[in-house]
C-alpha atoms as a printed R data frame, in Angstrom:
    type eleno elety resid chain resno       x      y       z
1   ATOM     1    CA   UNK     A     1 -89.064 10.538  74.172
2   ATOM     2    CA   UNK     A     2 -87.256 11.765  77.494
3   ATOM     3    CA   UNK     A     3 -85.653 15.529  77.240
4   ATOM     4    CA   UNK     A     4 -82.917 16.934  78.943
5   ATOM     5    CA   UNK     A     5 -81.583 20.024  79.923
6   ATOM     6    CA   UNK     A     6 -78.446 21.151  81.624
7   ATOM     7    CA   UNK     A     7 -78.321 24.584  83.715
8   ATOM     8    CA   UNK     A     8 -74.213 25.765  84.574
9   ATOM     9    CA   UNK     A     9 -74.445 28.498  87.782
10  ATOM    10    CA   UNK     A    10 -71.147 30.326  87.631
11  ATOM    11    CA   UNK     A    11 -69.949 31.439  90.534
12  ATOM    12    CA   UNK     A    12 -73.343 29.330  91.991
13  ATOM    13    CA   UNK     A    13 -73.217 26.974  95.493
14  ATOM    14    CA   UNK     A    14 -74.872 24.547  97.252
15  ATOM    15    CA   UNK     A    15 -76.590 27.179  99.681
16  ATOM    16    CA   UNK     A    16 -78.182 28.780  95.998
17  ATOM    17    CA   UNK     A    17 -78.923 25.219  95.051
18  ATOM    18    CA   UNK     A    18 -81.060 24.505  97.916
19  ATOM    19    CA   UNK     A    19 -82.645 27.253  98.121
20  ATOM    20    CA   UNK     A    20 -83.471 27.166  94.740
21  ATOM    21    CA   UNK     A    21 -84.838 24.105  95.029
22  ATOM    22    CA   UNK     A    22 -86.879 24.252  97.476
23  ATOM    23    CA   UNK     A    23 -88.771 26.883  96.240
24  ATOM    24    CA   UNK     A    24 -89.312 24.889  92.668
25  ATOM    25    CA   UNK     A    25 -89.220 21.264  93.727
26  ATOM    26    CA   UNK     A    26 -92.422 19.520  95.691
27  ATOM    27    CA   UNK     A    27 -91.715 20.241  99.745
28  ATOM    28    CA   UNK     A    28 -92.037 16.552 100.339
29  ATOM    29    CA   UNK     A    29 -89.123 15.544  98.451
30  ATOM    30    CA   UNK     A    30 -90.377 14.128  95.355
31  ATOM    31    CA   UNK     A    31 -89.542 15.819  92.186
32  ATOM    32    CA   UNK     A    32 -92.063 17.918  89.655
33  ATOM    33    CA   UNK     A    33 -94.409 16.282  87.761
34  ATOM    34    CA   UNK     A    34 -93.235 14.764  84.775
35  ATOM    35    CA   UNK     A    35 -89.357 15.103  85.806
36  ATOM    36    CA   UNK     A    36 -87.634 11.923  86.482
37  ATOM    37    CA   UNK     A    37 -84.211 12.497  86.827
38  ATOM    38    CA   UNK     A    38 -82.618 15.062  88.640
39  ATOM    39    CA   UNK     A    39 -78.561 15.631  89.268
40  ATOM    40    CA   UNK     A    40 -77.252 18.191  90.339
41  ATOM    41    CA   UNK     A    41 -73.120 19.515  92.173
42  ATOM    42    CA   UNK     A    42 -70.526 21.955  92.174
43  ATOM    43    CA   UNK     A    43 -67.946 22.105  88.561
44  ATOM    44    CA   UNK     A    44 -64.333 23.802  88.996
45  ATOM    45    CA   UNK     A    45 -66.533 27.297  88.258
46  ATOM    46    CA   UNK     A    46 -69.917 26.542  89.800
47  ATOM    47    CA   UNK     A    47 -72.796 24.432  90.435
48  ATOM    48    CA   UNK     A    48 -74.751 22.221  87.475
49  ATOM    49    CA   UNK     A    49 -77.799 20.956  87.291
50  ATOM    50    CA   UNK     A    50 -79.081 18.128  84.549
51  ATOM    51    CA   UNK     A    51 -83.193 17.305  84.542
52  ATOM    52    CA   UNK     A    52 -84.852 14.718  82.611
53  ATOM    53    CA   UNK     A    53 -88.219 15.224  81.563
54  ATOM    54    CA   UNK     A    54 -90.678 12.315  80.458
55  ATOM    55    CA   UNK     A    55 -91.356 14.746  77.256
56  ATOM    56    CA   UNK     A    56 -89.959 18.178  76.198
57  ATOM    57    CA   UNK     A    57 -93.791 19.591  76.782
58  ATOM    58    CA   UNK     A    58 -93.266 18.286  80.244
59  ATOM    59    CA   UNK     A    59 -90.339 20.139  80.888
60  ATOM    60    CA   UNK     A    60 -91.734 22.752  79.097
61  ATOM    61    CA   UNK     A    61 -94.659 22.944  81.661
62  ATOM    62    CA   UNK     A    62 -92.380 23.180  84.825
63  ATOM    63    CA   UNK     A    63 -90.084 25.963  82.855
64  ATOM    64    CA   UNK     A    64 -93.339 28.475  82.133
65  ATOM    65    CA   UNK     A    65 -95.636 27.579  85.044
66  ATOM    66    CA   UNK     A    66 -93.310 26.723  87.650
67  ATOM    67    CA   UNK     A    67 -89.272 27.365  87.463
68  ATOM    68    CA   UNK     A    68 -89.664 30.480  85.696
69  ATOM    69    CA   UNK     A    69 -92.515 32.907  87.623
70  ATOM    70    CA   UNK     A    70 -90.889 31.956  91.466
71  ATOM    71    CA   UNK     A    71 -87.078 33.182  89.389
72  ATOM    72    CA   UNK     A    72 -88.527 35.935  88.241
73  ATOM    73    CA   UNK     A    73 -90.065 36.532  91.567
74  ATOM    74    CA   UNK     A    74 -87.106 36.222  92.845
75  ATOM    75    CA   UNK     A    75 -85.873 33.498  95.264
76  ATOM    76    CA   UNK     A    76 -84.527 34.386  98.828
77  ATOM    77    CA   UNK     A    77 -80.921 32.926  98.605
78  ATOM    78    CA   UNK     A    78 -81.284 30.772  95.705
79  ATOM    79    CA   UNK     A    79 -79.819 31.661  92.418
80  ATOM    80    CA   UNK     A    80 -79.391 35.472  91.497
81  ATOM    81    CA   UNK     A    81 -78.742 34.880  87.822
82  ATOM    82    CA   UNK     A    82 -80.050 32.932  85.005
83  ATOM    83    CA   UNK     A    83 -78.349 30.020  83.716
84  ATOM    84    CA   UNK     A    84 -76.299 29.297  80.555
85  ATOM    85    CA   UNK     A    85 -79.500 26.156  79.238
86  ATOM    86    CA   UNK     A    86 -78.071 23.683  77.062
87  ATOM    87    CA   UNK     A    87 -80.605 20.509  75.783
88  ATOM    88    CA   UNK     A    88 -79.839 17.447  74.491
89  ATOM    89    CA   UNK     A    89 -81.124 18.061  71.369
90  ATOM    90    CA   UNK     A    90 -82.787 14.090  70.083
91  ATOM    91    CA   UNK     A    91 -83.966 13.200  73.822
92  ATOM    92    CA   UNK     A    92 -81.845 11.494  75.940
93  ATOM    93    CA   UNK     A    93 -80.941  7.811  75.806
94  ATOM    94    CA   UNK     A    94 -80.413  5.543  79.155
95  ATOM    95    CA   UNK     A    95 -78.972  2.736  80.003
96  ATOM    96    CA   UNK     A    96 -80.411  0.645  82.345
97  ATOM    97    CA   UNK     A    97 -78.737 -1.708  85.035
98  ATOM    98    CA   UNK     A    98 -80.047 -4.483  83.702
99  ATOM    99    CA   UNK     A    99 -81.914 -6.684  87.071
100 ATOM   100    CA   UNK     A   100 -82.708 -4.872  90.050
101 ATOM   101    CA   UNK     A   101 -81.791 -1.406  90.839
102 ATOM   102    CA   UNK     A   102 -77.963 -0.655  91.622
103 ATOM   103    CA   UNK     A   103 -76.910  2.371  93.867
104 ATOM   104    CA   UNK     A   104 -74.034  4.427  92.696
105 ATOM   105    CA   UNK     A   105 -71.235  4.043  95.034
106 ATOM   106    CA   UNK     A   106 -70.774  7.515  96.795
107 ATOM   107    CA   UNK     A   107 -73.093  8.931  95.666
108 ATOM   108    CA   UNK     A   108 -75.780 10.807  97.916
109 ATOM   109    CA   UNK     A   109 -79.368 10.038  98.264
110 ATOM   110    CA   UNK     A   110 -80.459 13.202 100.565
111 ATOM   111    CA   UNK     A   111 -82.839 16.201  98.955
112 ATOM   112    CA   UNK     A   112 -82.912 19.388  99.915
């Protein structure tokens, strides 16, 4: 079943986010094996991010081998702290448009 997590920044921006991500995501624009959802934007007190992972051992691959050595090596304008992690807890449930694919209206396509 898919798992999700949720990362809250506070105080983080889109500059952090970037950065961030480009040091952690695949330089051509695709996303980490085994993720395949990512959203991410600023709150009232921050930036969020929300991945979904084909499996929680998926996600728990790109956490220890991945996300968590380049953060700890530290990440030239990205992030400075850790974030508060939340999970959904019984995988995550989606609901499908049901024929075709549907964009979401303004909503952007571009990664970092």
């Amino acid at each position: 079943m898919a798992y999700g997590v949720v990362h809250r920044f506070a105080g983080g921006t889109e500059e952090q986010y970037r950065a961030s991500i480009a040091a952690v995501h695949p330089s051509d624009g695709s996303l980490p094996d085994g993720q395949v959802l990512h959203v991410a934007g600023a709150t009232d007190d921050g930036w969020i991010i929300v991945a979904v992972h084909a499996s929680q051992e998926s996600w728990e691959q790109f956490r220890d081998h991945v996300l968590m050595p380049r953060m700890q090596e530290g990440i030239e304008g990205g992030f400075q702290v850790p974030p508060e992690e939340t999970t959904f807890r019984a995988g995550v449930y989606v609901q499908e448009v049901p024929s075709g694919s549907k964009p979401i209206e303004g909503v952007g396509t571009a990664t970092a």
